[in-house]
Every structure is written in structure tokens, then in C-alpha cells.
N, C-alpha and C positions, 0 to 999 in steps of 0.2 A: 245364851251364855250358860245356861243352866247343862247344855248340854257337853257343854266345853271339857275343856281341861282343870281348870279349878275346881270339876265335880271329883276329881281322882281323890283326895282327902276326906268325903265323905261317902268314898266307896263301901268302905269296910263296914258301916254303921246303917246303908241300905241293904245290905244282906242280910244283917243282926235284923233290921224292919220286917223283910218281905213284901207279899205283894198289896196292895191299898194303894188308901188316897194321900199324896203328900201334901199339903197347903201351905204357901208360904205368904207372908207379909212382905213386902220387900220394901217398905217404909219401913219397919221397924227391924225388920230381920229376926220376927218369931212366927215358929213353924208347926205345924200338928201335924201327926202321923195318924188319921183315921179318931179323928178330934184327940187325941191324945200328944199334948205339949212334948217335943223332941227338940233337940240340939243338934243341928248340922254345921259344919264349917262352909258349904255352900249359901245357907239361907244369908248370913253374914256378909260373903263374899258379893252377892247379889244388891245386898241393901247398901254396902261401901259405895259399890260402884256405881249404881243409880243417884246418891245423892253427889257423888263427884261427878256426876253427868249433867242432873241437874245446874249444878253450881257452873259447872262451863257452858253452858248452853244460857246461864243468866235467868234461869227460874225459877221460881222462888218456892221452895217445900210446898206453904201454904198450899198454892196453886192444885195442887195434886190432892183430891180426895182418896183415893185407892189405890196402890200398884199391889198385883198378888198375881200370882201363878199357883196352880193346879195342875198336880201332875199324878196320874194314874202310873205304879207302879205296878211292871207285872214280872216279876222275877222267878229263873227256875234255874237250873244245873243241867248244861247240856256234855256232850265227849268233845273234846278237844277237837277242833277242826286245823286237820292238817293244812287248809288253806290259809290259816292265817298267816299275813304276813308281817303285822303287827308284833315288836319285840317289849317284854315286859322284862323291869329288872329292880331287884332290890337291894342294897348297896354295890350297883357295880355286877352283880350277880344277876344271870338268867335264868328267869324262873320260868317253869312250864307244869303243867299239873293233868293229870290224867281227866277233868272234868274242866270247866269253865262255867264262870256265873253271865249265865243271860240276864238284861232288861231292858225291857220295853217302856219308853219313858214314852206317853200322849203327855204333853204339855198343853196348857192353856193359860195365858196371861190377858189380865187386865188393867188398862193404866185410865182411871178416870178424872177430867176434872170437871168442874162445873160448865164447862160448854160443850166439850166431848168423851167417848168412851172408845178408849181402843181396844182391841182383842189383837188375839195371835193365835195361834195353830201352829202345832208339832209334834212333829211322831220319829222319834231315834230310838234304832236297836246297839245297842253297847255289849260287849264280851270285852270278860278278861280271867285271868287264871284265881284259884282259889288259893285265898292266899295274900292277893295282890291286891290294893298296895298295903301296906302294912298298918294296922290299924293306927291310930293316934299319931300315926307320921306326919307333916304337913311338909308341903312342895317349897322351891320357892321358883319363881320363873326361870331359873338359870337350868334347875330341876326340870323343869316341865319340858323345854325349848331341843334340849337334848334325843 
């Protein structure tokens, strides 16, 4: 999920980061950026939706010692790749930029409880133009689905 589309609202604010470790709580929905406390609208999005997971699935917080995700950010500014097919836009407006922001997100998640420890593994490269999405904007699905 991390990898999704509801990472597009904290685009603009892992550029401002760079590259490092991001750690998130996704019980609590608080984040560090290379032990230093940050504020993303992903960590948030993550920790909603786990406990609305929870709750439909009929399990109870308690139950869950740890959910966290670690993800090694590796960010850099590549040339526009005339391949892309992917179209970015902000109000309505297509944006294109002579550069593009690369990231490399390795993800690693933990969900433990007292009888088991789950893990995960994941590795997504993301481009998109400089610029985009605009910073402090937030999506709403009708936004995204488009």
C-alpha cells in the first residue's frame, strides 16, 4: 500500500527528505526520517487503514504487538524519459519537466503478535516530473481513479 497511490500527497515532502531510512509505526501512524520525527500524510493513511482492517477482520488492536515498515529511500534527478507513458497533471494542466524525480523504495514490513511475526519484502522504482504533485495538495479518490 505504501507503494500506491495514496503515496502521491507525500511526494513532494520525500524530495524535501532525500535519500535515508524512513520508519514508520503503522499502529500509531508516527514516522522518523533517519531517527528524526517527520510528518507524512502516507504514515497516516497506512495506520487508518490497518486499524479499519483490523476491525473488519474482528481483531482486536490489543492482539498486535508491532506493525512497522522500513523503507530505504534512495532518491536522485534523472532526464525525462521519452518512454514514459504515464500522464501527470495539475489542475487539469499537463505537466512535463526537463528532469524527473527517481525513487527507489526497498520496503520491509513487520506485523507481530504474540504467537507470530510476519515480514514482507519490496522493492518499487517510482518517476515522476519535478514539480508534481504539488506540495501540501491532498487527492481524494475521484482524484486519484482518473
Amino acid at each position: 500500500m505504501f507503494c500506491g497511490w495514496r503515496l502521491n500527497a507525500s511526494k513532494p515532502l520525500l524530495v524535501e527528505l532525500g535519500s535515508g531510512t524512513l520508519e514508520i509505526d503503522v499502529l500509531t501512524g508516527q514516522c522518523a526520517f533517519q531517527k528524526a520525527t517527520v510528518r507524512l500524510p502516507i504514515a497516516q493513511e497506512l495506520s487508518s487503514w490497518i486499524h479499519k482492517e483490523f476491525s473488519m477482520f474482528h481483531i482486536p488492536i490489543t492482539a498486535v504487538l508491532r506493525a512497522s515498515l522500513a523503507v530505504e529511500l534512495s532518491s536522485s534527478l534523472i532526464p525525462w524519459d521519452t518512454q514514459t507513458k504515464e500522464l501527470f497533471f495539475i489542475d487539469g494542466k499537463l505537466v512535463r519537466s526537463e528532469q524527473m524525480h527517481q525513487c527507489v523504495f526497498d520496503c520491509a514490513s513487520e506485523v507481530a503478535t504474540d504467537e507470530i511475526v510476519y515480514h514482507s519484502k519490496l522493492r518499487d522504482i517510482q518517476e515522476w516530473p519535478v514539480g508534481w504533485p504539488q506540495a501540501g495538495r491532498t487527492f481524494s479518490t475521484e482524484e486519484q481513479l482518473r
